[in-house]
MARVEXKOL-779986 format. One record per residue: y, x, z of N, C-alpha, C in turn; residue in one letter. Coordinates in steps of 0.001 Angstrom, whole numbers, plus 500000, padded with zeros to 6 digits. Layout:
// residues N
YXZYXZYXZA ...
END
This chain:
// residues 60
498828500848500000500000500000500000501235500894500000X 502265500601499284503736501488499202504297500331499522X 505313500111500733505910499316500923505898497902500828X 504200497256500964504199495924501111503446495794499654X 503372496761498796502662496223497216501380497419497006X 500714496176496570498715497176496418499686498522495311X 498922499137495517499046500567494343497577500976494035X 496273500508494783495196501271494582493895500235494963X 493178500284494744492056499773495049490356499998495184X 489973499923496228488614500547495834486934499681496703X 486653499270496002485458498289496367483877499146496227X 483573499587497440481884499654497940480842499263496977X 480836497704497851480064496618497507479151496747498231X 479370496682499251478769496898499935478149495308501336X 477213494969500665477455493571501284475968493692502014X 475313494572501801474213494427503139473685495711503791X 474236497083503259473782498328503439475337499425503718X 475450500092504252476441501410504084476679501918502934X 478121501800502450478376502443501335479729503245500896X 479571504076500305480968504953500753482113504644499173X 483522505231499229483693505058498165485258506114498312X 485883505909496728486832506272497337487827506036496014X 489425506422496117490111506155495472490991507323495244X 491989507890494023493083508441494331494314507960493993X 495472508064494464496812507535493599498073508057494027X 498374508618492675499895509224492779500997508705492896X 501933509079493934503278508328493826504267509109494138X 505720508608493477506461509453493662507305508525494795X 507254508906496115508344508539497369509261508715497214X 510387507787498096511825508119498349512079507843499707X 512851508801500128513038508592501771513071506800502214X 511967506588503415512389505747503793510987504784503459X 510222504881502416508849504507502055507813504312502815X 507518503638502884505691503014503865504835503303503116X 503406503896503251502635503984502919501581503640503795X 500646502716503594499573502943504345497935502347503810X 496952502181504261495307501698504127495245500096504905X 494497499355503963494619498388504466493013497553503933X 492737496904505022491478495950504373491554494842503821X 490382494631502846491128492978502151489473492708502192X 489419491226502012488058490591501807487450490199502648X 486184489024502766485734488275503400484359488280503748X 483552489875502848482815489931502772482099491156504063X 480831491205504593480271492043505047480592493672504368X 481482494683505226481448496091504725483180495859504299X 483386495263504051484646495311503286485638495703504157X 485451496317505350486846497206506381486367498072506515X 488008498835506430488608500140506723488779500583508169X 486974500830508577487001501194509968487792502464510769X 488499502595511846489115503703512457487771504723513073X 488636505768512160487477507061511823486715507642511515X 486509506386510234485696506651509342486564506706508011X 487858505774507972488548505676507118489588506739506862X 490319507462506093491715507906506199492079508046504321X 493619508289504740493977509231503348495147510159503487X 495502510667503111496414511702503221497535511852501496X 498115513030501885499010513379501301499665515227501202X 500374514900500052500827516571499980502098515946499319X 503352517146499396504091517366498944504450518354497615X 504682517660496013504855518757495495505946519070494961X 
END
């Protein structure tokens, strides 16, 4: 999420077993920007558990 709008998406499918996945996406910030991970869906697996989940960043 950048400030309240999806930028990325990434689905498992994980609806009866452990499954890993992952995403990348570039953006260019401006002071003052939110970024963060967020869960969506109704299904079994579909959250972004704490500490299993993260993402990060660099400056270039």
């Amino acid at each position: 999420m950048l400030n309240g709008n999806v930028v990325g998406r990434s689905h498992p499918n994980a609806a009866t077993t452990n499954r890993a996945a992952s995403s990348s996406v570039v953006l260019q910030l401006k002071k003052g920007d939110k970024t963060w991970i967020e869960p969506k869906g109704s299904l079994t697996g579909q959250h972004a558990y704490a500490g299993w989940s993260f993402y990060s960043g660099y400056r270039l």
